[in-house]
N, C-alpha and C positions, 0 to 999 in steps of 0.2 A: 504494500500500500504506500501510497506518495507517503510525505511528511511536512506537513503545514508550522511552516514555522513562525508564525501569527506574535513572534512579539515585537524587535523594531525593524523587521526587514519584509515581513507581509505585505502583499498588498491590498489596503488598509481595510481594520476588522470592526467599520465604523456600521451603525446599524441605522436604517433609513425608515422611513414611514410610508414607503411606495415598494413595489418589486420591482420597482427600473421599467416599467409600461406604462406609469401614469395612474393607474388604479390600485384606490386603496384595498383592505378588510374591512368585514363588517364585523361590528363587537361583538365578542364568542357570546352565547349561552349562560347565561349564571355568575356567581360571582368568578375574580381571578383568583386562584392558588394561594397571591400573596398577601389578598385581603385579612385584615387584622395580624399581619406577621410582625411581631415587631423585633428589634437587635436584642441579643442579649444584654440584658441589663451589667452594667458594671458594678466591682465591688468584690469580686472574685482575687484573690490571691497571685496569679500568674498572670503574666503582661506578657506581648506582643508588640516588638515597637521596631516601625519598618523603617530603616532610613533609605530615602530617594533620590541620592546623591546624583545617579544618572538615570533618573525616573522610575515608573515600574512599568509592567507586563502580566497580565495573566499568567503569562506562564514562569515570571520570573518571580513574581510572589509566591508559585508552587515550587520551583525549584528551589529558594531560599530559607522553605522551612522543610523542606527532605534534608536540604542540606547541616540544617539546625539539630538532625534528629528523628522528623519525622518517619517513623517507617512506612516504606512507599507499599511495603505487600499489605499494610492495615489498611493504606489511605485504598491500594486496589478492590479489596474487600468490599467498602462501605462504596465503592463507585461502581462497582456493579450490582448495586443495586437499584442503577438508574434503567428504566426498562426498554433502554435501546442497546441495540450492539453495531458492532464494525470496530471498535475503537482497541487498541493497545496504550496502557505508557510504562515508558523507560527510564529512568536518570541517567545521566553521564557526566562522570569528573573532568569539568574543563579548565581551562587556567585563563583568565579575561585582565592581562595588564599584571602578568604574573602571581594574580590574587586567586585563591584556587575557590571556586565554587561550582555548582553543579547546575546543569543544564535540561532538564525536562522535556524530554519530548512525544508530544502528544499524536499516536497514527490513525488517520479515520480514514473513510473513505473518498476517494478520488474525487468527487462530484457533489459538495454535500447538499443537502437539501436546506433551503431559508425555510424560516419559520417565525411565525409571530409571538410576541412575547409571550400573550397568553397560554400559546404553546408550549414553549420551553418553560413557563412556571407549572405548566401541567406535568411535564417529565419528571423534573425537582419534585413536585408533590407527590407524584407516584412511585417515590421512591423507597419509603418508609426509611429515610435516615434518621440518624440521632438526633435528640431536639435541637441544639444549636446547629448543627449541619444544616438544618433544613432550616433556619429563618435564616442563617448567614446567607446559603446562595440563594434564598427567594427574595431577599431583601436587595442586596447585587443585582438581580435580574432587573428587581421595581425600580430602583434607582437609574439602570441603563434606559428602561422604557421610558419613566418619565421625565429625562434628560430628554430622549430624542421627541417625545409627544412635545414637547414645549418648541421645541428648536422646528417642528412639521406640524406644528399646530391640530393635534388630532389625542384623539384617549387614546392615554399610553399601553393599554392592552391592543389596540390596534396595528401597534408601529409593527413593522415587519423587519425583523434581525436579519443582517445579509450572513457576515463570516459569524459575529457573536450568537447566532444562532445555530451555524454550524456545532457538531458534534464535539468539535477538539476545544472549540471557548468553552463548552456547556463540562466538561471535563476539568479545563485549567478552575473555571469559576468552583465545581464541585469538590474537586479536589482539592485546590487551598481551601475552603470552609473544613474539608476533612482533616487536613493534614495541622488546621490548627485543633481540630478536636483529638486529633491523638497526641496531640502537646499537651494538650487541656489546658487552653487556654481561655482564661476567661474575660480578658480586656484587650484589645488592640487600638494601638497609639499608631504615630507616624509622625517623622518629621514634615518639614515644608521638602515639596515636590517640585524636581525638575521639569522642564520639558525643554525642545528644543527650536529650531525653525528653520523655514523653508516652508513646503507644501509635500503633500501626498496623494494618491492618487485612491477615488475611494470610490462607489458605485456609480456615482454622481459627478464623478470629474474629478479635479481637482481641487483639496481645500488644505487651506494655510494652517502650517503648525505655531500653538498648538490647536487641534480641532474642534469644532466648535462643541460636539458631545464631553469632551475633556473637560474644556470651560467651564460649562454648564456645569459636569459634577464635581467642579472644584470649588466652586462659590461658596464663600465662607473659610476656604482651607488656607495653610501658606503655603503661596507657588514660587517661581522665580524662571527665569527663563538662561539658557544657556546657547554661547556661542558656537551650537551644533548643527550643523544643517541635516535633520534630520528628528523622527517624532522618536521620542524619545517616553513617553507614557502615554500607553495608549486607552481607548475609552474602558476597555473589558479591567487592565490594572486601576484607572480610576475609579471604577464603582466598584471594585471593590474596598477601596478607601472611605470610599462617599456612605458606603450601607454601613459599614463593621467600624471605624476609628472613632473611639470615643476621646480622645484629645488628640491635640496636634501641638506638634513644636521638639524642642529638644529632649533626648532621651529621659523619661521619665526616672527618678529616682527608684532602682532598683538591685538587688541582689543578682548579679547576670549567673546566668545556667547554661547556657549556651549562645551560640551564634552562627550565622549563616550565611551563605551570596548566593542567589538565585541567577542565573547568566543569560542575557542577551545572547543572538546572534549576529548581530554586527560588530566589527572595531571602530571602536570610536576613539583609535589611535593609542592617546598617555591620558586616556582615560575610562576606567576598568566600566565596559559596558555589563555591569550589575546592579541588584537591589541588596540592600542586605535587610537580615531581621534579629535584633537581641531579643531573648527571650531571659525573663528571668523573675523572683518574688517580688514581689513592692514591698519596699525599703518604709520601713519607720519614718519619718522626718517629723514628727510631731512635737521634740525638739528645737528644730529648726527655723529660724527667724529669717526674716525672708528679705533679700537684698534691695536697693531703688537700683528699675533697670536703667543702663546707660548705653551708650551705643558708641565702640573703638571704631573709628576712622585712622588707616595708614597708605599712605603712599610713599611708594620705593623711589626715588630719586638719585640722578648720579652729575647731572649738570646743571647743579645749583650751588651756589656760592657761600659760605658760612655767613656772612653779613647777609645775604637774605633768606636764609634760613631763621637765623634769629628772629629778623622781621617779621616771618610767616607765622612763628611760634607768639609773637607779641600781637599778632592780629587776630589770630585765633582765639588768644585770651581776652583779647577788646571785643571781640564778638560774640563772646560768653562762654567760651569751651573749659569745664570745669578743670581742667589741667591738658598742656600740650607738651610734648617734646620731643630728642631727635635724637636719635639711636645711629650710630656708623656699623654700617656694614659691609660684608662683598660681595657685589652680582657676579654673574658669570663671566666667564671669561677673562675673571680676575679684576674685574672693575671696582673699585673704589665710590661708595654711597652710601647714603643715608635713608632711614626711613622715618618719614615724620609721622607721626601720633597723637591722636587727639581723642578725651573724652567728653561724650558730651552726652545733654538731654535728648532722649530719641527724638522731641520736639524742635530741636534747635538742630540737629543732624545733617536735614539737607541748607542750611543756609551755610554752618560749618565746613559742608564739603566742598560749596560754591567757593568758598574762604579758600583753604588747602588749593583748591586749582588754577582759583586767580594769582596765590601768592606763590606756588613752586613751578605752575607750566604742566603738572603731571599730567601722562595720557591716561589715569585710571586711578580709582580709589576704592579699595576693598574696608568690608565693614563687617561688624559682629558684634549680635547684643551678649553684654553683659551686666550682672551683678555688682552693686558695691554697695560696701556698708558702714557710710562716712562715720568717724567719732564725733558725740554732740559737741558743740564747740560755743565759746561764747570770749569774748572781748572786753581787754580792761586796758589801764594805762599807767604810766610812769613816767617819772622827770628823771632826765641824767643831764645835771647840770644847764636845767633850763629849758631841755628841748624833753616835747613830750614823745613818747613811743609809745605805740600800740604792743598789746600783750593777747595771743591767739593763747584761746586758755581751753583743753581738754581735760579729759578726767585724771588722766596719767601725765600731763606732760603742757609747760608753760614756754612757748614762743615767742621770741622778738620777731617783730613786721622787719622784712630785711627793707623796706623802702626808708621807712623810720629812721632806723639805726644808719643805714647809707648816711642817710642826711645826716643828723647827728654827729656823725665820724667825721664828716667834711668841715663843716662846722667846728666843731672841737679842734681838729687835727690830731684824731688818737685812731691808732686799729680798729676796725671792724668790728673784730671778735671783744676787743676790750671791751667796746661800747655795749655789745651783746650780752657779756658775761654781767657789766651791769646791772643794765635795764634787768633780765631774770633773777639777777640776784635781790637786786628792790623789792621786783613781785613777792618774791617767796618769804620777803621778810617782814611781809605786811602781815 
């Protein structure tokens, strides 16, 4: 039997509201399969948390938790209980950017047949899977439908699945709901989600990555785009994000148990075309006091001047950036540079960044939130011979304003540090 390789090298597994003739379905009979299904509630012990560093895939989400552990002859077990046949799957150890993860591959037959969502929620129901298996992939299905109902303006039990309907999606979607139940997994996270650009070619022409069904079931999620010509998450990997992730963002605080890389079939070069997934307890943090977020801006430079670097760092600070500064480093080829640094309020970020690029010329600025957990701080004063100085006062530890003290030095005509050693010695002798 051929072998569909439906994750970023297929030609594409978007699913449409027509059969490519012009004419719709009329709405099946009775209620759909996935009426009143809802996600498994959260609160359960074991997490699931996908990171999407180079998107996902149906089939790279199923590869990524065989790869974690899953055993693929339980996950075949509970998948043949789907009551279609033609279909085989296999894993295979591949290595994507020398990162070793496994690859899935799903065999159906040569010709598959489209089907309407309703349809393929009827298959999932007639399955008699475990209870989470069955609302994970009938919730994935509802999610696909009514992504493309909105996008074809029609009920989403109507839309007609072209590849995602196909036998091998209805398999990758079946089987990650399976392969997270023989994890036993009871919450699934995800970081923020790549995708890439260009266009693909899909029953309907062509349409620009990423695709408009992706879009739609990313709303509300963190995305970001990447300088990849080429889709890089497809609709069948997004809805399954969209039905089953009950948070998003950086890896949840957890006890890790394992881990995993689900594999793409294309190279996407010196960057490992995978998904990964930590799997592990959730961690206690009830503890834990929780940081104000801030947002690191850095740009690597190498033909900028130390007088205007200074500069950039004193504008930065006149624009509000709660502290900046500049780190020497080596680029390649042996070059001689710096990297300037800046934190600041995620609100104040893109004006900061506008700052860094007017003041250094850089062609690019990378960023990442973080954490910090200022000391409370509060403000006093002192005379050292007439001139007054501010005193930066924490719980542990008393400061001279080095502006203050500057002055003062000048003024007096004594050291620096003398003047420094004073002013705190005053303070602490109150």
């Amino acid at each position: 039997m051929p072998e569909h390789t439906h994750d970023h090298d297929h030609p594409h597994g978007h699913d449409h509201g027509d059969d490519g003739h012009g004419h719709s379905h009329e709405p099946p009979a009775g209620p759909v399969a996935w009426e009143g299904v809802t996600v498994p509630a959260s609160g359960g012990g074991t997490l699931a948390w996908f990171h999407c560093f180079s998107g996902i895939a149906g089939d790279m989400a199923f590869g990524s938790l065989v790869d974690a552990g899953a055993d693929l002859d339980e996950v075949r077990t509970l998948l043949k209980r789907l009551p279609v046949d033609g279909w085989s799957v296999e894993a295979e150890p591949v290595l994507r950017s020398g990162i070793a993860g496994t690859k899935v591959h799903v065999h159906t037959e040569a010709d598959p047949p489209h089907r309407t969502a309703a349809e393929v929620a009827a298959i999932v129901a007639a399955a008699e899977l475990p209870d989470r298996v069955h609302r994970r992939a009938l919730a994935t299905f509802r999610a696909l439908a009514e992504a493309e109902g909105r996008l074809h303006r029609q009920p989403p039990e109507t839309v007609h699945f072209h590849e995602v309907g196909a036998l091998d999606a209805i398999v990758d979607v079946v089987g990650t709901c399976a392969a997270l139940e023989v994890l036993g997994i009871d919450e699934v996270a995800s970081s923020a989600v790549a995708d890439g650009t260009g266009s693909v070619r899909a029953a309907h022409g062509q349409l620009p990555v990423p695709v408009p069904a992706v879009v739609t079931l990313l709303q509300g999620a963190p995305t970001y785009g990447l300088d990849i010509a080429r889709e890089l998450t497809t609709p069948t990997g997004a809805a399954l994000l969209a039905a089953n992730v009950v948070r998003w963002g950086p890896m949840p605080a957890m006890v890790v148990e394992a881990s995993g890389y689900g594999a793409g079939t294309a190279d996407l070069g010196d960057r490992p075309n995978l998904t990964r997934v930590v799997i592990g307890r959730r961690a206690d943090t009830s503890g834990a006091v929780p940081g104000t977020p801030v947002v690191l801006l850095e740009a690597n430079v190498d033909d900028v001047t130390g007088e205007a670097l200074a500069y950039a760092v004193d504008a930065l600070i006149a624009a509000g950036a709660h502290d900046a500064w500049v780190t020497p480093i080596v680029m390649k080829k042996g070059r001689p540079a710096h990297t300037v640094s800046v934190l600041a309020d995620p609100a104040a970020a893109a004006d900061l960044r506008a700052v860094l690029v007017r003041e250094t010329g850089t062609m690019g600025v990378r960023g990442s939130t973080l954490e910090r957990w200022p000391q409370s701080r509060s403000f006093d004063e002192v005379t050292v011979d007439g001139h007054t100085i501010r005193i930066k006062v924490t719980g542990t530890r008393a400061k001279a304003e080095h502006d203050d003290v500057a002055r003062a030095a000048r003024a007096l005509g004594l050291p620096l540090r003398e003047v420094t050693a004073r002013a705190e010695a005053a303070f602490r002798a109150r």
